[in-house]
N, C-alpha and C positions, 0 to 999 in steps of 0.2 A: 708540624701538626698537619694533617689531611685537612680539604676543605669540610669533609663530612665532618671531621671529629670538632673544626670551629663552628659549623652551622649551627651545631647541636650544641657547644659550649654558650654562645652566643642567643641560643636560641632558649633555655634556660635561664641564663641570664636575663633578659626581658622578662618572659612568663613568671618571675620572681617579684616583679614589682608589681604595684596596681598603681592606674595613673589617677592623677591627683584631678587633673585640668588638661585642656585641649585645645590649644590655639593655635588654628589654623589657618588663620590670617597672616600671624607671625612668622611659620613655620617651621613653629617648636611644640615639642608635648613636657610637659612637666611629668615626671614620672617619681611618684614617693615609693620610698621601701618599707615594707611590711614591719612595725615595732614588733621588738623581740618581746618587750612588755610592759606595760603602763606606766613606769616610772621611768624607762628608758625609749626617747622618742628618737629619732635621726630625722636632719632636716631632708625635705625635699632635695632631691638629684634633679637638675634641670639640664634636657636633653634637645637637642635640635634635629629636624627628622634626617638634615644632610648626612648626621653623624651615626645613623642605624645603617649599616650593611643593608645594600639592593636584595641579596641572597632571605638575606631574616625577615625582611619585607614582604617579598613574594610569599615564603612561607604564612607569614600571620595572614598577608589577604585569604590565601586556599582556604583557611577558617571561617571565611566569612559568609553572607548569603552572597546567592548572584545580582539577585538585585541591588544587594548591598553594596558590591563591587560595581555594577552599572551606576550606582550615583556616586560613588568616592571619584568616577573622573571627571567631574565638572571642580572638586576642589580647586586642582591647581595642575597644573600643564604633568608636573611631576608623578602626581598620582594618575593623569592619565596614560601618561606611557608605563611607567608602572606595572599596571592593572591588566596590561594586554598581554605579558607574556603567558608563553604555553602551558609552563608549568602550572598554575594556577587553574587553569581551565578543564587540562586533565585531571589534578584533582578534584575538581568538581562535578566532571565527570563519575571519576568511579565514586564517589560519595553520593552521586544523583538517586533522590528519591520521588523523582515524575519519571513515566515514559518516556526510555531516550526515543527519535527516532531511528528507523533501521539505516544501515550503512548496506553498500555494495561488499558482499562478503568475500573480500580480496586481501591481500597483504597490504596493497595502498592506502587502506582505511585501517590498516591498527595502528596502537600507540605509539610506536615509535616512530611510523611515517603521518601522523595527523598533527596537521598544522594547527596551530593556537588560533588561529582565524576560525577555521573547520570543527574545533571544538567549544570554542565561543558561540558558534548558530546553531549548535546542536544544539546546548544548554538555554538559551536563548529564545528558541522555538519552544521546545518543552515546557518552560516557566510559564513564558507568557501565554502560551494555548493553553494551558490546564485554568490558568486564572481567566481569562477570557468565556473557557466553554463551560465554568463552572457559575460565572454572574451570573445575577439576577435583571439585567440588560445588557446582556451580550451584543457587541459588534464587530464588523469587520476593522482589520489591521489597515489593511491596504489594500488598490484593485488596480492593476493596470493588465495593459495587452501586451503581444507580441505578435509578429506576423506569419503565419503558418507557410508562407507561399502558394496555398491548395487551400481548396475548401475541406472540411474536416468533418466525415461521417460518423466516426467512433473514437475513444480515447482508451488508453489502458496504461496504467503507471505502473512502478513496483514500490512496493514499503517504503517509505522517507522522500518517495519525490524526485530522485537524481537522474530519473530518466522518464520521457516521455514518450508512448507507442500512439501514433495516432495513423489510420485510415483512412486515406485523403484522395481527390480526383479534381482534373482540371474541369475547369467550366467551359461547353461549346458556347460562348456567346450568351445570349439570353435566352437560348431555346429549354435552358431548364436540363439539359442533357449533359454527361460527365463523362470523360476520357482518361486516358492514363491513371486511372489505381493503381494504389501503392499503399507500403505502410512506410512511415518516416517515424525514427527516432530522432525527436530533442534533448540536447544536454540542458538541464535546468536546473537554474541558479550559476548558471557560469560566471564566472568571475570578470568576463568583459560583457557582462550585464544581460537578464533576461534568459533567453533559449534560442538554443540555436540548433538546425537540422546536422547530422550529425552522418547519417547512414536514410536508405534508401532501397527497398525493394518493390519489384511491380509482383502485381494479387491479379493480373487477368481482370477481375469485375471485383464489385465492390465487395470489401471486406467486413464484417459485421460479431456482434457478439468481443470483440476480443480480449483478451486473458494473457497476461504476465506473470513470470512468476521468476524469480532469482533460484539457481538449482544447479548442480553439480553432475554435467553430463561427459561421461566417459575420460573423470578426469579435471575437465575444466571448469570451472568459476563460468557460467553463460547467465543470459538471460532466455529462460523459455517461452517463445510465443504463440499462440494460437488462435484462428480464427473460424469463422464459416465463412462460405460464399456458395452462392449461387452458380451454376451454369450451363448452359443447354443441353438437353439430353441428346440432341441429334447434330452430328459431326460436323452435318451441313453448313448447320446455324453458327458453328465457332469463326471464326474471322471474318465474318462477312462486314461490311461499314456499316450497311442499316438493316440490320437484325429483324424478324418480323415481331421478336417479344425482346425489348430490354430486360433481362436478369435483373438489373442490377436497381431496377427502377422499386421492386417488390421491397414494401417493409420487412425489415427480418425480425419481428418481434410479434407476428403475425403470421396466422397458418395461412394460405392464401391457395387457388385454385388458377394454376397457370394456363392460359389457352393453347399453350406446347410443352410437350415434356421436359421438364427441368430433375436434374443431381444437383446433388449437396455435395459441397466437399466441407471437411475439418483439416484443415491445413498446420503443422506444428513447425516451427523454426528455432534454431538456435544461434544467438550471438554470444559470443564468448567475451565475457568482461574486458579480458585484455586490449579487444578491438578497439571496443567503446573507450576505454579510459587513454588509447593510443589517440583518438578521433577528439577526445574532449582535452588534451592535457590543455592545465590553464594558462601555459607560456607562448599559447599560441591562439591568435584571433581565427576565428572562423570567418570563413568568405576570402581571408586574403591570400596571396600566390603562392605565401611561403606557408597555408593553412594547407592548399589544394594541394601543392607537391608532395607534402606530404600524409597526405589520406592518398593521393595516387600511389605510395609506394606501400600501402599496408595492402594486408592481406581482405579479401572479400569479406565485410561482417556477417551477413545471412549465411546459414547453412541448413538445408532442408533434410527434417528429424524424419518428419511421417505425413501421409495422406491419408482420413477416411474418407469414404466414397458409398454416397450411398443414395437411392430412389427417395428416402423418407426425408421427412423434414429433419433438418440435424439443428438445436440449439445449446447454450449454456455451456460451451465447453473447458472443463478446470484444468489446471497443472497442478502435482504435488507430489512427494515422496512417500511414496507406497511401497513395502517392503524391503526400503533401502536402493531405491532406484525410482526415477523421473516415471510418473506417470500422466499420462493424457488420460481423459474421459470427458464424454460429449454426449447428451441426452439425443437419444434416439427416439424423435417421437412415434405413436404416443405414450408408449412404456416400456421403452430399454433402453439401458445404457452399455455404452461400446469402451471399453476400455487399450490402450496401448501404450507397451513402455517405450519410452523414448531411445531405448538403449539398443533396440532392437528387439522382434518375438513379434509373433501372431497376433494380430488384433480377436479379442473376445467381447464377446456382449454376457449382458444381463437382463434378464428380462422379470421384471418383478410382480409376482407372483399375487393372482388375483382370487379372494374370497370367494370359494363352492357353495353358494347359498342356495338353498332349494326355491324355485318359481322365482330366481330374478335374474338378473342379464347385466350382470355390472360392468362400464365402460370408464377405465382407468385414463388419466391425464396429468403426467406429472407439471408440477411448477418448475421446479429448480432444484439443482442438485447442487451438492459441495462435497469436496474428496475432505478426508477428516484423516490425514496419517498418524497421529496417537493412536486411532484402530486399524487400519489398514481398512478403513471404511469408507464408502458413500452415503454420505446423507441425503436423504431423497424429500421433499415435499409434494405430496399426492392427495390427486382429488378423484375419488370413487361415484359413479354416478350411475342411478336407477334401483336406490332401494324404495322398495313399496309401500314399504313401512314410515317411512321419516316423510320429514317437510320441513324443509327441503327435499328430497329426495337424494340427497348426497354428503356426502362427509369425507374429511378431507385428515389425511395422517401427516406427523411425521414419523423417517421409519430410517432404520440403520441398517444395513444390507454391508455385508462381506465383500472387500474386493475381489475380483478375481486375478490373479497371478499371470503371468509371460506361460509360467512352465506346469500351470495347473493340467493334470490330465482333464483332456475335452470329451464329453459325454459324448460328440456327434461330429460329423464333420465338420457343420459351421461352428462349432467352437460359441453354441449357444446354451448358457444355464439359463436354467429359471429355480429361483432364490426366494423362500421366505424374508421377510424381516428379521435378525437376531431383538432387535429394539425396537416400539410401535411406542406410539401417542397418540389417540383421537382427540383433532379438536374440537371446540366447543362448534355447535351446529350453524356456522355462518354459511352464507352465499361465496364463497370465497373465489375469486379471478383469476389474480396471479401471486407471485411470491417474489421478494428480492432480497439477498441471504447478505450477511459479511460474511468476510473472513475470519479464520481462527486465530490469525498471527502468530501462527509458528512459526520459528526463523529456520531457514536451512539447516541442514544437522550438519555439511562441512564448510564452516564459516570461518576464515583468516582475518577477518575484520577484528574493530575494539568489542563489538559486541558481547561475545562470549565470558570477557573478561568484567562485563557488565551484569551479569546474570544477578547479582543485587538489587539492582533497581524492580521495580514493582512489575513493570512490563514485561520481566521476562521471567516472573519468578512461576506463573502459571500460563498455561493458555488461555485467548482469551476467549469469554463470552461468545456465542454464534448467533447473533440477532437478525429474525427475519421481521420483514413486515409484511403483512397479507393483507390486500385490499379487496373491497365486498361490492357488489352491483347495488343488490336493492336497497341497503342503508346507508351506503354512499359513505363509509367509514376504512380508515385504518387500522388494523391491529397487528399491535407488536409484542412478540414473545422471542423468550432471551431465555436458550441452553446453555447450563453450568457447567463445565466440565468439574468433575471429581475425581478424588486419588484413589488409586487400585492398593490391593493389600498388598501385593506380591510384586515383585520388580524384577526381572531379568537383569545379570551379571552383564558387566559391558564384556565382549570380543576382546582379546588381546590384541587383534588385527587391528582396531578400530586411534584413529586421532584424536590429538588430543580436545579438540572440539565438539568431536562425534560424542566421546566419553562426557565430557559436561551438556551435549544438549539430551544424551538420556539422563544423565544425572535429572537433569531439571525437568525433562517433557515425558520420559519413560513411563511414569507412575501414575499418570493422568488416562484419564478416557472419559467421554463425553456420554450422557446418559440422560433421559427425561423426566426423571422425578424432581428437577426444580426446574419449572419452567413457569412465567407467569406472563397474565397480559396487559397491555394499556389499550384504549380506545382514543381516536383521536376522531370528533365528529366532525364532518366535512362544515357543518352549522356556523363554523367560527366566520368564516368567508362567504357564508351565503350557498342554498343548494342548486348554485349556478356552476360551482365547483366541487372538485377532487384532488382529495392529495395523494401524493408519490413521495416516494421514500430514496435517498442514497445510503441504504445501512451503512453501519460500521460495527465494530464489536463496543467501541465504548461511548463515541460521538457521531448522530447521525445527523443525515441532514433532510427534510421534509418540505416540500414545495406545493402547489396549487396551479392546477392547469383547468380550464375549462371540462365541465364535466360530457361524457362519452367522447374525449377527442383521441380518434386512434391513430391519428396522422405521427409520421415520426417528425416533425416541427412544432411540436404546441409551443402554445405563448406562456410563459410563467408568468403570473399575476403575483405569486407572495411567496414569503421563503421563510425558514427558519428553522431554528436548533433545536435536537433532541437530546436531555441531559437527564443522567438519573443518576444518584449517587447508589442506589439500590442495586446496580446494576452491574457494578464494575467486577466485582465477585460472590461468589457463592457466602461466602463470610460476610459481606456486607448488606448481603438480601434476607440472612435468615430473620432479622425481624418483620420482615413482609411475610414470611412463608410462618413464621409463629400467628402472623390474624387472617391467612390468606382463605378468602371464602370459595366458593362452591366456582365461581368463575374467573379466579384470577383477581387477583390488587393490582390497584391502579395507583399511580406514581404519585409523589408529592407533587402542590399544583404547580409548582415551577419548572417542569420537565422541560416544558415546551414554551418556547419562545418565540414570538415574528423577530426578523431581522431586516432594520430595510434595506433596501436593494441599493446597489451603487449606482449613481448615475453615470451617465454614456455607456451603459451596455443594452445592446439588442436583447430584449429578454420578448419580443415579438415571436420569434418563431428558432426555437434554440434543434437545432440538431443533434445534440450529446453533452451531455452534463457528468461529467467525472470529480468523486471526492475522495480525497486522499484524509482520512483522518490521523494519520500516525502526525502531521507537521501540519493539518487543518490547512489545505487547500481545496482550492475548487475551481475546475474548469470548464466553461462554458465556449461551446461553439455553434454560432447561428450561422442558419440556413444564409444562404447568400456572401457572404462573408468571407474573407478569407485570413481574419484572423480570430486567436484565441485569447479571452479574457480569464483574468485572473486573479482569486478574491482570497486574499490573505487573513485569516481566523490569528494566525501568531507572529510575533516579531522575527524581525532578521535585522541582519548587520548590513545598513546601508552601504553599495557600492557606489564609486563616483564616476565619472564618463569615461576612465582608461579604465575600469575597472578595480580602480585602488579603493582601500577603506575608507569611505568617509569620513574628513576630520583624520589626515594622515598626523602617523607621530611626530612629533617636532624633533623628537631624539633619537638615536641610534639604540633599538633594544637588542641584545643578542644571547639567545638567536633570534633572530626576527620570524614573528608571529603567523605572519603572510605569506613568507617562502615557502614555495618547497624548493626544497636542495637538490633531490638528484635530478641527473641529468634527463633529457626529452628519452625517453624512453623509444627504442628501437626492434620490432620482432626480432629475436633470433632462430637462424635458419632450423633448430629444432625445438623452438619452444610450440606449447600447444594451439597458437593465433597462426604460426606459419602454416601447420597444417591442414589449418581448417579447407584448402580447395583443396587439396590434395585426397581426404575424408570423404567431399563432396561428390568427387569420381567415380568412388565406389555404389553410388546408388543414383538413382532415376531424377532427376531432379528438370525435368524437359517441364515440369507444371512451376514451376517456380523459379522466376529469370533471379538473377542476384547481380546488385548493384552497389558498389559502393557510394558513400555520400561525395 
């Protein structure tokens, strides 16, 4: 008889009885069988758990909850090893009804190479962050540091956390002055505990704004990065030691008036997964000789995509799949946006199109934009200033605007349109400043991860929510309003050409497009803290996070005074909001009173004067990095699987489970001479890359 055909015999056999009693002290279950009928009883069958097959075991836990199975291993040594293999966990897995978080969309992340470990933190995080961000006294999991090396200007993750972009420069002494920029990627959550630098490239002056995104360029599985930077307009002033205007010193969150001619660059890079997952494998410690020799024998991870370059102020720059290919775009202030595929093709702008009103003079200001690929759009947030009529004297839209394409015929040489909006919304008549958007979470459309085979779970069944928060001068308030996406009636046939991934992420993202007839707001009064303060927002699409700095401080170090959680169950879909949009009045509904939370702050963190604040909500992290400092804190919202000082799981198994849960099996992985990691210098040859040094970590 096959194992399957006994699992299955065996596994019937159980599910035929009901148990009578439970003792678990003993380590016996008593199990009665079902009377055939009232006059006919059969005594109890008394069973001992030694005597159930390991195989039937595993299978009943997969039934189980995850919590449920986190407390059966404190029974007894047995059910804790037990409980750890993979199989279980992958079950639980594709049965998962929370938001998984996202994976590195690689072949190393699907089922059949995702360790039981790997899939335990997945399930793990999801559980306890949904129960965590959904309390009615929410708090932090856990907070600890790790040490950057560098001081750390800016932060940028991708979905799920497993990789960290940060911005970093050395410190001259105490004169307050920074050398050597760079962006440094950490592996985090490494298995020999914490984060670790990984890779390594210099940015000339400092890096700001910056943007990640996971995306499939010319073939390979990368991570796309981009940033702005500042830098002298006159040749002169480039390598000199003491410059007569630091670039690098100007906030970049601020229009600012340089006492020498300064450009903008938007800079785009690409790392290809395979590097990264060569640089991070777990069988090997980072820092040590046999870590170094071999990152010295891989291939360079930076590869330089594209450069825009330009006299204006350049911020907010996105990555995203627009027309089936990588796209960059970066607000052009103060009203266009510059578009470039990463694949190669002309850079095009946009220039967004201002109302003809007779006797007024309107002076456009965008806030923030987001690429939106379910349309092949940009979302734009804009603020109109100098109508005669209003009082305020301005109003502020959002507006959905057409991408423009690589190969779209160009009206003119500079390859400039000017675009109506297809979609407007006026909002209500606030003072409104600035804007700070999330993202849509849409996963790449070519993903070899477990994801796609997860498209059940909640997170991935729609897109998500697009939640901005707009803060106001003279009321000293924030408002949040939250775009539903909706399903289109028509759906395009998938490509025969297209994978099998592609096919399921139109299956599931195809039929959607984002649109402003359900949009609603909440107010949050600066009052709660006193009008000595203001709050700021870390959007997300379903969990955000809200803070309190000193009111008008535009330095980029304010001190954070208070913090806390933004939760609405109203908010998670368009299906769960329609009872708000059934009483929704003239100006928007406001949330149930528990949306918002304080959280208190963990102690031993500088929260004096923080330089960059990044929040990951897909896995409810948060990172903080102060001025002066050179390391980065970090405030855990969900559970993980404790590691221990080699990096083993806490509370190692007493028994031998197999396959074991923590391996991985194959071997240390090695480029080969024509996979797509080998050629990445080879690639780099081909184009200009004299603005961007490339460094291995």
């Amino acid at each position: 008889m096959s194992m399957r055909s006994s699992l299955l015999s065996s596994l019937d056999t159980l599910l035929r009885r009901r148990p009578r009693a439970l003792d678990l002290e003993g380590g016996a279950v008593e199990l009665g069988l079902r009377p055939k009928n009232d006059a006919q009883q059969r005594p109890p069958a008394r069973m001992r758990l030694d005597d159930v097959p390991n195989d039937v075991l595993i299978m009943l836990f997969s039934y189980l909850d995850v919590i449920d199975v986190i407390s059966l291993r404190q029974v007894s040594k047995f059910f804790h090893d037990i409980s750890h293999h993979s199989i279980i966990w992958k079950r639980f897995l594709r049965q998962a009804n929370v938001p998984i978080p996202p994976l590195p969309p690689t072949s190393r992340h699907s089922f059949p190479s995702l360790s039981g470990f790997e899939a335990e933190r997945l399930l793990l995080r999801s559980v306890s962050l949904e129960q965590t961000w959904s309390s009615r006294d929410p708090s932090y999991v856990d907070a600890w540091v790790f040490n950057a090396n560098y001081t750390v200007f800016s932060m940028a993750t991708v979905p799920g956390g497993q990789y960290l972009i940060a911005s970093v420069g050395n410190s001259i002494g105490s004169s307050g002055r920074f050398t050597n920029y760079s962006l440094v990627i950490y592996a985090m959550d490494h298995p020999h505990g914490g984060a670790h630098p990984i890779a390594r490239t210099h940015t000339e002056t400092k890096a700001y704004h910056l943007k990640a995104r996971y995306t499939t360029i010319r073939g390979r599985r990368s991570i796309a990065i981009a940033y702005v930077r500042r830098d002298w307009g006159r040749r002169s002033e480039r390598g000199k030691p003491n410059p007569s205007v630091d670039v690098s010193a100007f906030s970049g969150d601020h229009e600012i008036d340089p006492p020498t001619p300064i450009k903008y660059e938007c800079v785009a890079l690409e790392t290809p997964l395979e590097c990264l997952e060569l640089l991070s494998d777990p069988r090997l410690t980072p820092g040590t000789q046999e870590w170094k020799a071999h990152a010295k024998s891989q291939p360079k991870p930076f590869r330089w995509l594209a450069t825009i370059r330009t006299r204006s102020q350049l911020m907010y720059p996105d990555i995203d799949e627009l027309f089936g290919k990588p796209y960059l775009a970066v607000l052009k202030k103060p009203n266009s946006i510059m578009f470039k595929n990463l694949e190669g093709g002309l850079a095009s702008t946009l220039t967004c199109s201002i109302p003809d009103l007779p006797n007024q003079s309107l002076t456009p200001k965008i806030f923030n934009i987001r690429l939106v690929s379910i349309d092949n759009a940009v979302l734009v947030v804009r603020r109109l200033d100098g109508y005669s009529n209003e009082r305020p004297n301005r109003k502020t839209f959002v507006e959905l605007y057409h991408a423009i394409p690589t190969d779209a015929p160009a009206p003119n040489d500079a390859r400039v349109w000017s675009r109506e909006a297809f979609n407007s919304e006026e909002l209500p008549n606030y003072d409104y400043i600035d804007c700070s958007m999330s993202d849509h979470g849409i996963p790449t459309r070519i993903d070899d991860s477990v994801l796609p085979q997860l498209y059940s779970a909640i997170d991935s069944m729609i897109p998500h929510p697009i939640t901005f928060f707009l803060r106001t001068r003279e009321q000293d308030s924030l408002h949040r309003w939250v775009m539903f996406p909706e399903k289109r009636e028509q759906v395009l046939p998938p490509s025969p050409a297209m994978r099998s991934s592609e096919v399921s992420h139109l299956a599931k993202y195809g039929n959607w497009h984002y649109r402003f007839d359900h949009i609603h707001e909440t107010i949050r009064a600066a009052g709660t803290v006193g009008h000595l303060f203001e709050h700021r927002a870390l959007p997300g699409s379903l969990r955000s996070i809200v803070y309190s700095v000193p009111r008008f401080d535009i330095s980029d170090s304010p001190p954070i005074s208070s913090m806390g959680r933004q939760y609405c169950r109203h908010s998670q879909s368009l299906q769960a909001a329609q009872p708000l949009f059934e009483q929704q009045a003239e100006h928007g509904v406001e949330d149930s009173p528990n949306t918002f939370v304080w959280i208190p702050l963990p102690p031993g963190i500088n929260f004096g004067a923080v330089n960059s604040m990044l929040w990951d909500e897909t896995i409810g992290r948060l990172f903080i990095a102060s001025k002066g400092d050179e390391e980065v804190f970090v405030i855990d919202f969900a559970k993980t699987i404790r590691l221990g000082k080699y990096g083993e799981r806490a509370g190692s198994l007493p028994v031998a489970i197999h396959p074991n849960p923590n391996q991985v099996y194959s071997p240390i992985p090695r480029p080969r001479p024509d996979s797509p990691v080998a050629q990445v210098d080879k690639a780099a040859l081909a184009v200009n890359t004299e603005d961007v040094e490339m460094q291995d970590g």
